[in-house]
C-alpha positions in Angstrom: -5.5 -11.7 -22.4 -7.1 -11.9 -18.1 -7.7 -8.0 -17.3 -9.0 -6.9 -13.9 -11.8 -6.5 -13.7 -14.1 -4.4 -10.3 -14.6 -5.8 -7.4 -17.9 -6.5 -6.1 -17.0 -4.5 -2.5 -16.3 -0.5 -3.4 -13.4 -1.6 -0.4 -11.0 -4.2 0.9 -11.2 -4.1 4.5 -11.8 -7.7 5.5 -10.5 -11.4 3.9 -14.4 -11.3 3.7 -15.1 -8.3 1.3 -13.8 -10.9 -1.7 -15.8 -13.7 -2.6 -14.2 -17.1 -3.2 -14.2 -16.8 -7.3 -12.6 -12.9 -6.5 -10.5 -14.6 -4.5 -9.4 -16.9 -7.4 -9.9 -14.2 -9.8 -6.9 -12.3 -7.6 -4.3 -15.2 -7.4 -4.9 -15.6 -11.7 -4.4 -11.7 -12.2 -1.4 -12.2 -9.3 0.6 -15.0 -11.4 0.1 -13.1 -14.4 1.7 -9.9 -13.1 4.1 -12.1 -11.3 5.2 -14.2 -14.7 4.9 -10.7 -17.0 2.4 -12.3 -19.0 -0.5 -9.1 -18.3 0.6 -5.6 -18.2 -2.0 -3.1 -17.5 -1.3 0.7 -16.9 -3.1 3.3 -14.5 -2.3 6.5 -16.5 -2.7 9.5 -14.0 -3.7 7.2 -10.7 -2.9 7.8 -7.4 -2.8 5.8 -5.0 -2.5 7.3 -1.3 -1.0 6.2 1.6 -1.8 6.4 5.3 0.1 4.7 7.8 -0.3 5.0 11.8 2.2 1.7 12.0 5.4 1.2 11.2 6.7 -0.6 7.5 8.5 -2.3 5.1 7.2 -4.9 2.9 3.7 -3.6 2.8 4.3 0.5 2.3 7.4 -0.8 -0.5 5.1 -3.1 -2.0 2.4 -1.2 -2.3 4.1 1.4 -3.7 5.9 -0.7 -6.5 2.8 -1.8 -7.5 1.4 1.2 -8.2 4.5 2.6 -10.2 4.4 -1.2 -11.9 0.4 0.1 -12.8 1.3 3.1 -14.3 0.6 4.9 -11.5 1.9 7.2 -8.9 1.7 7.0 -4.8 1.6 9.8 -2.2 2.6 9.0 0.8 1.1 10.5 3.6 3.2 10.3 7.1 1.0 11.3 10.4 4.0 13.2 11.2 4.1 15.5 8.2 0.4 16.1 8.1 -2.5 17.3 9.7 -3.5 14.0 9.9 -1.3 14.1 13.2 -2.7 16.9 14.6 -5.7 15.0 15.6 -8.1 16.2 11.9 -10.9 14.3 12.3 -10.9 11.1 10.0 -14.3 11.9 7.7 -12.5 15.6 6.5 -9.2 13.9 5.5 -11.4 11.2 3.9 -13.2 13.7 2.3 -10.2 15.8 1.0 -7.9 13.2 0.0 -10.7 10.9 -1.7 -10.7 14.2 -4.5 -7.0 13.8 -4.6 -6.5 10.0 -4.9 -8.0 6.9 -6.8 -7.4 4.3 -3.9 -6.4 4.8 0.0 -4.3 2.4 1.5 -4.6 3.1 5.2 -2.5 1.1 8.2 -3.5 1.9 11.2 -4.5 0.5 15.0 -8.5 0.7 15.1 -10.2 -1.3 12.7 -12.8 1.7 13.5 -10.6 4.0 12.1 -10.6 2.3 9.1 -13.8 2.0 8.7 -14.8 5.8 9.3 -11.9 6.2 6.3 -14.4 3.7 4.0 -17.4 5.9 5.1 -16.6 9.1 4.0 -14.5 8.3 1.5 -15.7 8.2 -1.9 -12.7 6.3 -3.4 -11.9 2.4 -2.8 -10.0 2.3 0.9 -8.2 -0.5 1.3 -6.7 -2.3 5.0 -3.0 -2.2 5.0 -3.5 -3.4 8.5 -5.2 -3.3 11.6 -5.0 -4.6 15.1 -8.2 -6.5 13.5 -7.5 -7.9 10.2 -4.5 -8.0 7.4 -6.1 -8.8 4.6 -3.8 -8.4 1.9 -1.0 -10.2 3.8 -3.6 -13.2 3.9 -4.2 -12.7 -0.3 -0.2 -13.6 -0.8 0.0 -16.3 2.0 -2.4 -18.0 0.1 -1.2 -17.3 -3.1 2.4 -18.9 -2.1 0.3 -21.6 -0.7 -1.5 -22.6 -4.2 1.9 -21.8 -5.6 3.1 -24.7 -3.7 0.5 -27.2 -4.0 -1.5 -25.9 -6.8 -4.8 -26.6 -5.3 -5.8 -26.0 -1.4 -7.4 -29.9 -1.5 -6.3 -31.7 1.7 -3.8 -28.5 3.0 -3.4 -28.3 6.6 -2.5 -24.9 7.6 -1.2 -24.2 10.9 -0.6 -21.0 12.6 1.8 -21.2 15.7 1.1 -17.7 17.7 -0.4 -15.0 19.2 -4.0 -14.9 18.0 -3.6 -11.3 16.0 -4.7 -9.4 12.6 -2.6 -12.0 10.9 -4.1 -15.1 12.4 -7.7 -13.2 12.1 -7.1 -13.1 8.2 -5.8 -16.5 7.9 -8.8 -17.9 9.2 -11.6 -15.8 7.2 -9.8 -16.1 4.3 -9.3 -19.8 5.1 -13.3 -20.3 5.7 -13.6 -18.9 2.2 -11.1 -21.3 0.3 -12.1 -24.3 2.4 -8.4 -24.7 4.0 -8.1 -26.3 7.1 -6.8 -23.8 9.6 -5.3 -24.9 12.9 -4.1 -22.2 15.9 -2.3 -22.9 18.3 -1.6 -20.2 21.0 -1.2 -20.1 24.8 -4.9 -19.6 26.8 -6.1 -16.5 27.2 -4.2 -15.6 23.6 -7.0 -16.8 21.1 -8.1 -15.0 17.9 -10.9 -13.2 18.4 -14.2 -14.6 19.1 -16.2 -12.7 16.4 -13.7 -13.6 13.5 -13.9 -17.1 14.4 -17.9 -17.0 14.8 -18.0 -15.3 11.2 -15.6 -18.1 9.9 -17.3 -21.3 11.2 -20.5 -19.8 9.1 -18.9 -20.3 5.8 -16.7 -23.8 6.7 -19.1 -26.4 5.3 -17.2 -28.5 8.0 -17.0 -27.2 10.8 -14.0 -29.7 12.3 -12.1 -27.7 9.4 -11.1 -24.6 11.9 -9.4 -25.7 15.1 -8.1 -23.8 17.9 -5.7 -25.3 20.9 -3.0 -25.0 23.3 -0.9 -27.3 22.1 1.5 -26.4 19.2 2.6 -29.9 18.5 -1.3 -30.9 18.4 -1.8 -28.4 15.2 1.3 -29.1 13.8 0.9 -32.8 13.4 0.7 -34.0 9.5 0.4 -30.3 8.8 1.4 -28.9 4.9 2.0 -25.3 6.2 4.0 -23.9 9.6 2.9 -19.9 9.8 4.1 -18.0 12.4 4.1 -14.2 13.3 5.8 -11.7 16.3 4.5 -12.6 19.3 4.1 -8.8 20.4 2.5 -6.6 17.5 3.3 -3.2 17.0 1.9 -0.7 19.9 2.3 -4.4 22.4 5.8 -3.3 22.9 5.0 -3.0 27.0 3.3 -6.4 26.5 6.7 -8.3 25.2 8.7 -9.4 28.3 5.4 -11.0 29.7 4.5 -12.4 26.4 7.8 -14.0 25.9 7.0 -15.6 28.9 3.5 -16.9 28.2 4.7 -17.9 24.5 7.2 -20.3 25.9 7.0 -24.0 24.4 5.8 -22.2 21.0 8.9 -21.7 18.8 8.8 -22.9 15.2 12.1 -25.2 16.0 13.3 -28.7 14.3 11.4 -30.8 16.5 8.0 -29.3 15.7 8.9 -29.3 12.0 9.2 -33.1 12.3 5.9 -32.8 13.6 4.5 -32.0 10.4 4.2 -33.5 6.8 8.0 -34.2 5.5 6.9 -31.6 2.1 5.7 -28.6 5.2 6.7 -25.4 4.4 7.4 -22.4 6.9 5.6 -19.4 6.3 6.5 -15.8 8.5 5.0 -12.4 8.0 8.0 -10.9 9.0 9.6 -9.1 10.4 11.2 -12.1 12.6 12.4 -12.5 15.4 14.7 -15.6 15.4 15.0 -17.6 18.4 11.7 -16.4 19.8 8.7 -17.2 17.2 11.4 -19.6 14.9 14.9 -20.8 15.1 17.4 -19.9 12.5 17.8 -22.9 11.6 14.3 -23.5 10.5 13.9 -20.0 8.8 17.0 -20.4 6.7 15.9 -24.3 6.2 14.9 -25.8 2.6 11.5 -25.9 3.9 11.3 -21.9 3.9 9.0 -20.0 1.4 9.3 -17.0 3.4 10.6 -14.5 0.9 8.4 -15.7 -1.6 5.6 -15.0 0.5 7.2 -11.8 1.2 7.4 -11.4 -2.7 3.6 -12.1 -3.5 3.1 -8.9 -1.4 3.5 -7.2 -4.2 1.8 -9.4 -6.9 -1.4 -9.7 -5.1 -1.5 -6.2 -4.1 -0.7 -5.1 -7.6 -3.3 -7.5 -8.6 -5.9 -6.1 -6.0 -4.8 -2.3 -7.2 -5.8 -3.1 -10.6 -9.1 -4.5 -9.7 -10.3 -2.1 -7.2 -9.5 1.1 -9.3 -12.5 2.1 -11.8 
């Protein structure tokens, strides 16, 4: 029977702290949990949670995961702790680290997150920051390969704001040799480090493309991904955003665009008539709450392989 097995990286805080094979290794130990054909228990585990940011699909998912391990899951609110009260980040790193196996931490600096993975002497994993998503990019790409079994020829195209999401896409991306396009108004690209790190590992480098034209990227494409135009803490951001995001709704015409098989893809949450219509979110063409699903397979998958 496939067991876990340690990760290379002590943490998961980029798409880049896996290698390709891990990556693999995660969407076999993923399918497995998914199709209850491995069952491996965490007696006495704990896996912590700390989240700055609101959530739903990755605080729940998380958390099953950890009971599905065995395992049990504090969860630490900002609010409720001293955490809030401004404690600085290497003592609560230090503290909980003797409580808990694994940190999950969601938060705004990708700084942050990494003065967590300093001081901590326990995995710390990136439930999300203004930066990266890592573990949302693990199940994109797990209902991707669910959907066309290999990533040979797939066109993926991200239609959006160029955030965490679209940062993870790409790295993660570089490493499985997918095509990635973005398209996003000017002045909205990903950021210039992610993609300078990602055109690095692409052995072609035509394979990551960024424009300004969301019908350009879409053409002949296999996958339509979009996200929120504002992220969370943009909320002053949204009425001028909604205005430079015009012309980039996932709608019907743009999905003829693609390949006839495309699928849609959304992190959620969504919000419909802005980022996608209705009609394409409720359309045959959706995998969205699969994806939304593999959260917690691949994060149950990572959980077993990143706790000694």
């Amino acid at each position: 029977m496939l067991k876990p097995y340690n990760l290379a990286s002590k943490n998961f805080l980029s798409s880049l702290d896996m290698t390709r094979a891990e990556v693999f290794q995660m969407f076999e130990i993923a399918s497995n949990f998914k199709n209850k054909k491995l069952t491996f228990r965490f007696k006495d585990k704990v896996l912590g949670l700390i989240f700055d940011k609101s959530s739903t699909r990755t605080r729940v998912s998380f958390q099953v995961a950890m009971s599905r391990l065995g395992g049990t899951t504090v969860d630490l609110n900002p609010t409720t702790s001293q955490i809030g009260r401004g404690e600085p980040i290497k003592d609560t790193a230090r503290v909980l680290s003797r409580y808990c196996d694994v940190l999950a931490i969601r938060t705004f600096s990708h700084s942050d997150l990494e003065e967590y993975a300093k001081w901590s002497v326990k995995p710390v994993i990136n439930a999300l920051t203004d930066l990266e998503h890592p573990c949302q990019a693990l199940a994109d790409f797990l209902t991707i390969k669910e959907e066309f079994h290999d990533f040979k020829d797939v066109v993926l195209t991200f239609i959006g704001d160029g955030n965490n999401v679209a940062n993870s896409l790409i790295l993660c991306g570089a490493l499985l040799g997918v095509k990635v396009r973005i398209a996003c108004p000017k002045g909205h690209e990903p950021n210039p480090l992610i993609i300078k790190k990602a055109m690095k590992i692409y052995q072609d480098k035509n394979s990551l493309q960024i424009v300004n034209d969301p019908y350009i990227a879409a053409k002949g494409a296999n996958v339509l991904y979009t996200d929120v135009w504002s992220s969370m803490g943009e909320e002053s951001k949204m009425e001028q955003k909604d205005k430079n995001f015009n012309g980039f709704t996932i709608d019907t015409n743009l999905v003829n665009t693609a390949d006839k098989e495309a699928i849609i893809l959304h992190c959620l949450p969504a919000y419909r008539t802005k980022e996608i219509t209705d009609t394409v979110f409720e359309s045959k063409n959706s995998r969205i709450f699969d994806q939304a699903e593999n959260r917690l397979h691949a994060q149950q998958a990572l959980l077993a392989s990143i706790i000694s």
